[in-house]
TORPA-4810 file (N, C-alpha, C, O; in nm, 3 decimals):
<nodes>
NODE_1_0.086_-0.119_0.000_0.000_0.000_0.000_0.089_0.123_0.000_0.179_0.151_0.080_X
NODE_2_0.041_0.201_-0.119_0.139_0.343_-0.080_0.110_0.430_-0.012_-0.011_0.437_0.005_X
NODE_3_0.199_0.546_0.067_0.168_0.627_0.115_0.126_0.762_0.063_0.216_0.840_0.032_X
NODE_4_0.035_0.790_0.054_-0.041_0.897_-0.048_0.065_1.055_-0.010_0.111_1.139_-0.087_X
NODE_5_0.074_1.043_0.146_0.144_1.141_0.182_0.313_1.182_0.161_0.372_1.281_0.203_X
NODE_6_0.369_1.058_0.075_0.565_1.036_0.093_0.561_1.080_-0.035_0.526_1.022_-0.138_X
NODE_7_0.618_1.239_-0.008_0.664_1.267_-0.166_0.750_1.266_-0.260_0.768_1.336_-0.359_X
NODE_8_0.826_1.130_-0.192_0.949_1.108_-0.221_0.916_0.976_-0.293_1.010_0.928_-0.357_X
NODE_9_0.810_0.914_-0.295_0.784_0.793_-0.404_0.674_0.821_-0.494_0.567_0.777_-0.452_X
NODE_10_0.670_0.863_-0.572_0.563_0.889_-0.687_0.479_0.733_-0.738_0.538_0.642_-0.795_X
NODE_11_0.351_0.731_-0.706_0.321_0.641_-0.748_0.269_0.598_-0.880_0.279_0.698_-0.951_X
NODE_12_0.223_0.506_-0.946_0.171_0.497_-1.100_-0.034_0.451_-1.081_-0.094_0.392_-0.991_X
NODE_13_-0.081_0.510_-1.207_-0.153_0.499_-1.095_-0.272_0.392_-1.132_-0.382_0.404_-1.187_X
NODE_14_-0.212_0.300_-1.087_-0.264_0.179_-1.062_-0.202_0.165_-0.931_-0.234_0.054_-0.890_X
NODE_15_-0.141_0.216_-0.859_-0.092_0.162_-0.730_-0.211_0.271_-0.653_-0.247_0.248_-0.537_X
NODE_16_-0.252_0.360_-0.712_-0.369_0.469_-0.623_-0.493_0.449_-0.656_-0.587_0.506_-0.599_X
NODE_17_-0.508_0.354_-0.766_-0.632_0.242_-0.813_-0.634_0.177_-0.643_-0.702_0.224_-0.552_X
NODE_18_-0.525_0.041_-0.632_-0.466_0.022_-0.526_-0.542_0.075_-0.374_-0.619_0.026_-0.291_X
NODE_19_-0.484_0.177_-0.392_-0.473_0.237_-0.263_-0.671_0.322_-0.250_-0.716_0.345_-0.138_X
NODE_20_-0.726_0.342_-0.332_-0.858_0.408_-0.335_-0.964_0.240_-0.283_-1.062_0.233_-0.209_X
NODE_21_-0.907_0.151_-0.341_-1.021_-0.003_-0.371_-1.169_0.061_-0.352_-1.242_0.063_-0.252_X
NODE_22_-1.195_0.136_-0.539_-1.330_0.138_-0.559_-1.288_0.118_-0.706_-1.200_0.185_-0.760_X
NODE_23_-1.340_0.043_-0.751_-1.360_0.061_-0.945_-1.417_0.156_-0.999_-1.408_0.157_-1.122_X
NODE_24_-1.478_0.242_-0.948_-1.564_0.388_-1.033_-1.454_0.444_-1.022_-1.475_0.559_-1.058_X
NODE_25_-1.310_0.431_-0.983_-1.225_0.508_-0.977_-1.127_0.531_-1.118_-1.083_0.636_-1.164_X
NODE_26_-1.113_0.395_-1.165_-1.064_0.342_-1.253_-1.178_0.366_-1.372_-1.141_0.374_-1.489_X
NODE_27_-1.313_0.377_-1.338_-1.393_0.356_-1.467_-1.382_0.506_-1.494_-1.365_0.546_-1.609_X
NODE_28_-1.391_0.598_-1.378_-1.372_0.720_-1.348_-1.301_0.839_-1.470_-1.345_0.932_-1.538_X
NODE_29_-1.153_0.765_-1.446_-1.031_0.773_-1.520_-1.080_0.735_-1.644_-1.126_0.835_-1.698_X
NODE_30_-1.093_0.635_-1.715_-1.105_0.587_-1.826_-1.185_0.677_-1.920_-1.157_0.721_-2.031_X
NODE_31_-1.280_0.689_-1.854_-1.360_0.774_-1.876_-1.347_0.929_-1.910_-1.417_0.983_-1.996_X
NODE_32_-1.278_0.975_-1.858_-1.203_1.115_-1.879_-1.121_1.110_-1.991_-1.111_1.197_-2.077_X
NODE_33_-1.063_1.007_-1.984_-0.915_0.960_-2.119_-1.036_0.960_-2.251_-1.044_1.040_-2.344_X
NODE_34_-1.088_0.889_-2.233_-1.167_0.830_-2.348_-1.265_0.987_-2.430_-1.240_1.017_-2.547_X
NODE_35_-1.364_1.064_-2.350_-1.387_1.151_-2.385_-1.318_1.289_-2.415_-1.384_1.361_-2.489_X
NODE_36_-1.198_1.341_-2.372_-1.162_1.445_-2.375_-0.989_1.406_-2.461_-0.897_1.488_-2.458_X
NODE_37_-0.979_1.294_-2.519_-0.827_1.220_-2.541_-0.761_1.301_-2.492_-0.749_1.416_-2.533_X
NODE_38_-0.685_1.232_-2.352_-0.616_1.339_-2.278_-0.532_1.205_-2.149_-0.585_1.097_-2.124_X
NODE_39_-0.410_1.249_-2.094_-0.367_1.181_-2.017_-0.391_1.195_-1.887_-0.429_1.307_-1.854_X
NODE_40_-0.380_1.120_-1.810_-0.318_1.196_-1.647_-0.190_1.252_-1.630_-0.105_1.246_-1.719_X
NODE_41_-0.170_1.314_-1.508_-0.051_1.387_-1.484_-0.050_1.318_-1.298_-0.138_1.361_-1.223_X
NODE_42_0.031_1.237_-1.253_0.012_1.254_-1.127_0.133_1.353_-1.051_0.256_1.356_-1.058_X
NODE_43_0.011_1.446_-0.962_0.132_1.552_-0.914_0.147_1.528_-0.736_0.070_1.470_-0.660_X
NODE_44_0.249_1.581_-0.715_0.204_1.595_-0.551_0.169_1.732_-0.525_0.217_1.807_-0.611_X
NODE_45_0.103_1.788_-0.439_0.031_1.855_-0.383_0.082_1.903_-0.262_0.021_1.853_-0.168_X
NODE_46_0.192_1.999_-0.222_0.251_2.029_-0.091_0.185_2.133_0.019_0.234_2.166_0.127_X
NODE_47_0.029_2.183_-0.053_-0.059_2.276_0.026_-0.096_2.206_0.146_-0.156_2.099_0.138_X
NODE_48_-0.055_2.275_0.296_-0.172_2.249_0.368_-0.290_2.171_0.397_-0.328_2.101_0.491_X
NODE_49_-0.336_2.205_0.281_-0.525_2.243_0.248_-0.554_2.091_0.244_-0.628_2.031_0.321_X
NODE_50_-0.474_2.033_0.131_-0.455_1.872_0.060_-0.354_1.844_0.011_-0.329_1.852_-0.109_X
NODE_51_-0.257_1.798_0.124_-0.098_1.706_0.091_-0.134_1.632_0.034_-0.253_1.599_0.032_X
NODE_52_-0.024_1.568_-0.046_-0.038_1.465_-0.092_-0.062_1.431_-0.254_-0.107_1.509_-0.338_X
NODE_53_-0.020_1.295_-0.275_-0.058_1.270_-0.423_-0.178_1.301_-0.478_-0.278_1.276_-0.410_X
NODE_54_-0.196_1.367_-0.622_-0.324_1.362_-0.665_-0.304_1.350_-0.809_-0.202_1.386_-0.867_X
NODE_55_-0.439_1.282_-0.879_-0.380_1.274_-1.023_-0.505_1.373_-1.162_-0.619_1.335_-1.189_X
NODE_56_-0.458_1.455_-1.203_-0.486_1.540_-1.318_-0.517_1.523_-1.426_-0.479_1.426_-1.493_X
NODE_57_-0.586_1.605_-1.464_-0.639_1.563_-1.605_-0.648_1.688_-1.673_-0.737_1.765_-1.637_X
NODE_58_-0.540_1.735_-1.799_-0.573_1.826_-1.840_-0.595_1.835_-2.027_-0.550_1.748_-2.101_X
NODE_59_-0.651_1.924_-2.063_-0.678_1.964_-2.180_-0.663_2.066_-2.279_-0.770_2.110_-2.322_X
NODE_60_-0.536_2.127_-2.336_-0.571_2.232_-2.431_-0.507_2.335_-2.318_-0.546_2.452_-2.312_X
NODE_61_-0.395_2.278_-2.218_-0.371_2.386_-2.113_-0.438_2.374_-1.990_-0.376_2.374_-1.884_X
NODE_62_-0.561_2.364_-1.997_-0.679_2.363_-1.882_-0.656_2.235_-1.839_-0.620_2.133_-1.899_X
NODE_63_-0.693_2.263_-1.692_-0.692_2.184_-1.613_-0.817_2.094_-1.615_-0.903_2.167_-1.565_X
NODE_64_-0.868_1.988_-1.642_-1.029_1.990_-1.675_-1.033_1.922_-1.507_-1.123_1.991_-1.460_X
NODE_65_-0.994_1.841_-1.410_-1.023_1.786_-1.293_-0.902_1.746_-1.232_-0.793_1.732_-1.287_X
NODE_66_-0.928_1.730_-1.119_-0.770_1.714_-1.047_-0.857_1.625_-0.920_-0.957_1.663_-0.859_X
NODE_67_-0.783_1.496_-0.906_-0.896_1.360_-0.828_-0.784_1.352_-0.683_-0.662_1.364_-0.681_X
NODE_68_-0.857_1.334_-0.598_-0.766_1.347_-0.474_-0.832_1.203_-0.392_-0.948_1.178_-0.360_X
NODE_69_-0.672_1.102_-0.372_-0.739_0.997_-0.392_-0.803_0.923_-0.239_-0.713_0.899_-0.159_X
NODE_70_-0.891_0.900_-0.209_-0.946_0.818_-0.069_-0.912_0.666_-0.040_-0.870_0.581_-0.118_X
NODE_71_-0.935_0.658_0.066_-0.984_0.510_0.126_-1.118_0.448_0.064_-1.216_0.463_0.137_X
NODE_72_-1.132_0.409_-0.006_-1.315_0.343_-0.051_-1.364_0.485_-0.161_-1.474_0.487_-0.216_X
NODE_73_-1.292_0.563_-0.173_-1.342_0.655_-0.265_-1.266_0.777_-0.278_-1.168_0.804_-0.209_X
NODE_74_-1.329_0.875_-0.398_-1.189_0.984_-0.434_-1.302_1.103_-0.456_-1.418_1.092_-0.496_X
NODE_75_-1.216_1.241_-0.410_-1.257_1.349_-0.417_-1.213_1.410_-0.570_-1.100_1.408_-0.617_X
NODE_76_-1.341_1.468_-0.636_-1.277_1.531_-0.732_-1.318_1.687_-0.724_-1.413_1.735_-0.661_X
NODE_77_-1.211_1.763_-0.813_-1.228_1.920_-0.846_-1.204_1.969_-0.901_-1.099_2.009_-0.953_X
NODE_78_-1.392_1.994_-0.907_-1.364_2.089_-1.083_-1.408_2.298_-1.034_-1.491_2.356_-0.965_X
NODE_79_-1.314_2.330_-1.107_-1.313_2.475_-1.032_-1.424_2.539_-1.152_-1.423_2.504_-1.270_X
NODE_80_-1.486_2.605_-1.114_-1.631_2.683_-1.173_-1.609_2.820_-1.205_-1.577_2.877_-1.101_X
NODE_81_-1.611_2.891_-1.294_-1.631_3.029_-1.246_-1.574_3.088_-1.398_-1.548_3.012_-1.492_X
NODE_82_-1.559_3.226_-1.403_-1.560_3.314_-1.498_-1.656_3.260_-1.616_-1.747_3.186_-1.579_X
NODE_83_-1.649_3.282_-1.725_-1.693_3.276_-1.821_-1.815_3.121_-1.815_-1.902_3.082_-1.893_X
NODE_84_-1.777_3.084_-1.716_-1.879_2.928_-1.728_-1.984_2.960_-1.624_-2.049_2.860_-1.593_X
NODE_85_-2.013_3.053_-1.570_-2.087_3.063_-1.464_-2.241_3.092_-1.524_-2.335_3.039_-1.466_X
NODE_86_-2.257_3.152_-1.606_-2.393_3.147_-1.680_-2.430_2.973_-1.731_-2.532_2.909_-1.706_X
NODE_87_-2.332_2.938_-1.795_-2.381_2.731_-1.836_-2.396_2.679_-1.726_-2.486_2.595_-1.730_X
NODE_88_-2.339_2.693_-1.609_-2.303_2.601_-1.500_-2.466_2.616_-1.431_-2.522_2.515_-1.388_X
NODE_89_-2.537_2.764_-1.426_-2.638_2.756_-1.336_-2.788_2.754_-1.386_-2.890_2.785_-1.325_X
NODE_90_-2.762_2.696_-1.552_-2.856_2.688_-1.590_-2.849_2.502_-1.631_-2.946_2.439_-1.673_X
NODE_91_-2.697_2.436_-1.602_-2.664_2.303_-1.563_-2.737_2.266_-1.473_-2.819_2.176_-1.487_X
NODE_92_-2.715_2.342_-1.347_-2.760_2.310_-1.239_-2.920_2.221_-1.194_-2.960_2.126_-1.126_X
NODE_93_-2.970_2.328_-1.288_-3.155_2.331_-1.279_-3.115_2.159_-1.309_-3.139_2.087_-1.212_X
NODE_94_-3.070_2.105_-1.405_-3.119_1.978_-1.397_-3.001_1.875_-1.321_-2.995_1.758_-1.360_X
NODE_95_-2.922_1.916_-1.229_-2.865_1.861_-1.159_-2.904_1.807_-1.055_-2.991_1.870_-0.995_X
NODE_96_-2.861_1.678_-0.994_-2.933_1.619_-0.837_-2.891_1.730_-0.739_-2.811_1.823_-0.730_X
NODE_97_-2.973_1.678_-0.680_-2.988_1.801_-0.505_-2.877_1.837_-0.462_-2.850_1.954_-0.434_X
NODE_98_-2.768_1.701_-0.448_-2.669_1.702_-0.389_-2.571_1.754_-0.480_-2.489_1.803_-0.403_X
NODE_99_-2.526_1.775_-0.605_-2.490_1.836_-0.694_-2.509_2.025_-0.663_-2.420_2.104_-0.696_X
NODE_100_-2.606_2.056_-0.613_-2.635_2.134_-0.620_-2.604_2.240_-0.541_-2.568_2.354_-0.569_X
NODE_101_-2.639_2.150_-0.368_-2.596_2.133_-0.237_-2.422_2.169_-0.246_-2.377_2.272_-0.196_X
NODE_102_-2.361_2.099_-0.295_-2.166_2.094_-0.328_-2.197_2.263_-0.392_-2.101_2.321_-0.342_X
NODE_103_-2.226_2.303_-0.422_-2.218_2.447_-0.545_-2.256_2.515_-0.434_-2.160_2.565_-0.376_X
NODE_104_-2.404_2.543_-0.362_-2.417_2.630_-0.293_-2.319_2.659_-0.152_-2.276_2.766_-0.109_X
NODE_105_-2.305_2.543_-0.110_-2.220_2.573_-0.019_-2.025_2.589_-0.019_-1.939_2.589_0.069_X
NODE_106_-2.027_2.601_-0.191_-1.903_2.618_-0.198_-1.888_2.780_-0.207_-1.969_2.853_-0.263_X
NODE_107_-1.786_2.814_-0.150_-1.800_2.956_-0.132_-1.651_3.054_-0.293_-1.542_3.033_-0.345_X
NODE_108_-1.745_3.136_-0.294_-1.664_3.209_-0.412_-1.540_3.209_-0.364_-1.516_3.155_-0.256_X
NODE_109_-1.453_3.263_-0.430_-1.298_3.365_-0.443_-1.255_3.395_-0.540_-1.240_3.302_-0.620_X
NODE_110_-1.219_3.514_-0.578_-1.158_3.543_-0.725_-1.239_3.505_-0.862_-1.201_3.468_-0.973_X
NODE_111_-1.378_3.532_-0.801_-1.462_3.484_-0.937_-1.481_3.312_-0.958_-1.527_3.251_-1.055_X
NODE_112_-1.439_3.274_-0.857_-1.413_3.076_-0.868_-1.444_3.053_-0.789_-1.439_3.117_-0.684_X
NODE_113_-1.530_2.867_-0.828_-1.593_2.773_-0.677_-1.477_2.709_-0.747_-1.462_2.697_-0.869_X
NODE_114_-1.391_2.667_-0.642_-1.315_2.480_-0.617_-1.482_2.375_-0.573_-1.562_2.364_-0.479_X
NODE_115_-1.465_2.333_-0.679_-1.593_2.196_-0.613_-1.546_2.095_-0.591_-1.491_2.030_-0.680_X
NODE_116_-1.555_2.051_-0.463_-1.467_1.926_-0.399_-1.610_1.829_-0.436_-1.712_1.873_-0.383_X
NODE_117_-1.623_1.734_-0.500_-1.718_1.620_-0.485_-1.669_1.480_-0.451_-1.570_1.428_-0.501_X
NODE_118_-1.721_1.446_-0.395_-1.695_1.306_-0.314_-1.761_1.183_-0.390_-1.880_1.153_-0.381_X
NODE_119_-1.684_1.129_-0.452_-1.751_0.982_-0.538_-1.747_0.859_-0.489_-1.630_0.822_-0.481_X
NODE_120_-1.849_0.752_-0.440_-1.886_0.661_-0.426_-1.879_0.562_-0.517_-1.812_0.459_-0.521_X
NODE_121_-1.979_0.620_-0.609_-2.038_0.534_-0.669_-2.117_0.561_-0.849_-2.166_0.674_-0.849_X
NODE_122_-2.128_0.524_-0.920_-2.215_0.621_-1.051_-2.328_0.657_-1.100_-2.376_0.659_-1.213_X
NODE_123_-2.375_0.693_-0.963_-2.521_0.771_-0.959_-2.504_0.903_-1.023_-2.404_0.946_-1.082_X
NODE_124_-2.641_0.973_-0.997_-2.630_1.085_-1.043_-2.474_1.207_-1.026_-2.411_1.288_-1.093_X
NODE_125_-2.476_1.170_-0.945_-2.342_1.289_-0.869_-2.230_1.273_-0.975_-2.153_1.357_-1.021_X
NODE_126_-2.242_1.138_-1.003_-2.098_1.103_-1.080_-2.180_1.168_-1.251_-2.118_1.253_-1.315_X
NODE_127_-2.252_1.140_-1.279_-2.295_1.219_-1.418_-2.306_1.354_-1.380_-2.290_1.420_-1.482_X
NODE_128_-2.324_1.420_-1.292_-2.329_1.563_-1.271_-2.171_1.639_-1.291_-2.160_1.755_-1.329_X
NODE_129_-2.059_1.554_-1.260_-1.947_1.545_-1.264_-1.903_1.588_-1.384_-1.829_1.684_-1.404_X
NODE_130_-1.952_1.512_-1.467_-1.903_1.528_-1.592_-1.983_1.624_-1.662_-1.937_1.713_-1.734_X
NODE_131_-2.110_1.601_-1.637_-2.168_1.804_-1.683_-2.090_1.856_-1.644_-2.072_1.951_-1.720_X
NODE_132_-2.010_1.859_-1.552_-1.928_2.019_-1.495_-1.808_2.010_-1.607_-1.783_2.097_-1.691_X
NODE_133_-1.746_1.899_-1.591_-1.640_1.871_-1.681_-1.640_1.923_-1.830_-1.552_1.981_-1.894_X
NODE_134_-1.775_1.881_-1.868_-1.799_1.919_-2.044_-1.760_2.047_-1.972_-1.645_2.041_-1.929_X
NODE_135_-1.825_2.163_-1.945_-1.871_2.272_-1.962_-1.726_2.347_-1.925_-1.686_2.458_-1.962_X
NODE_136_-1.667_2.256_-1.847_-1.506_2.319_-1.797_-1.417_2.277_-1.964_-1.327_2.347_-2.010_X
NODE_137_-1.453_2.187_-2.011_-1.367_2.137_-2.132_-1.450_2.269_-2.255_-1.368_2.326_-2.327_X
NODE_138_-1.554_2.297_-2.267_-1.601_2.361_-2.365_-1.587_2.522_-2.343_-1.619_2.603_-2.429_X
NODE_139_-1.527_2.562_-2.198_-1.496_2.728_-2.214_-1.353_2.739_-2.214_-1.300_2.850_-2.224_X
</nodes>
């Protein structure tokens, strides 16, 4: 098992497949690769906020999600704001509660929500995910 926190061993990431033991994690990933043809990047993370390994996904420059990995499950974040904030809250209307719930109580700065979402499983939350994602990949 690796240590998510030793930033002195970079892991691959099938060892943070590994270390998460959920498969929406992996379908997760695939999933991102497959729609946006795009790689991961795994970085470490030396903030405070969230040490530690996390693995990236970017596009065209943009960052489209950055997955921060759990015990039984992984946090992802997709940051909201400028120019997407008109798509995002007319996204919303048909987003689940809890989708919605993550947005309101994420608080602005600099014109930007960080949306931390917490994935289980591939219910709604996890398709709401990727609405955010298109709309982060399409501005």
């Amino acid at each position: 098992m690796i240590d998510i926190q030793d930033k002195n061993a970079c892991p691959g990431l099938e060892e943070i497949e590994d270390y998460v033991r959920n498969p929406l994690f992996k379908q997760f990933c695939s999933q991102v690769k497959q729609r946006y043809t795009c790689k991961e990047k795994i970085e470490y993370s030396g903030c405070s906020w969230e040490k530690g390994w996390n693995v990236k996904f970017k596009k065209a420059g943009k960052t489209l999600c950055t997955i921060y990995p759990r015990q039984g499950y992984f946090t992802v974040m997709v940051v909201a704001g400028g120019i997407e904030t008109k798509e995002i809250a007319e996204m919303l209307q048909k987003c689940s509660q809890e989708m919605r719930d993550i947005y309101e109580r994420t608080k602005e700065g600099n014109g930007q929500r960080w949306l931390m979402i917490d994935l289980e499983d591939d219910g709604s939350l996890y398709e709401d995910t990727f609405r955010l994602i298109e709309i982060r990949r399409q501005s």
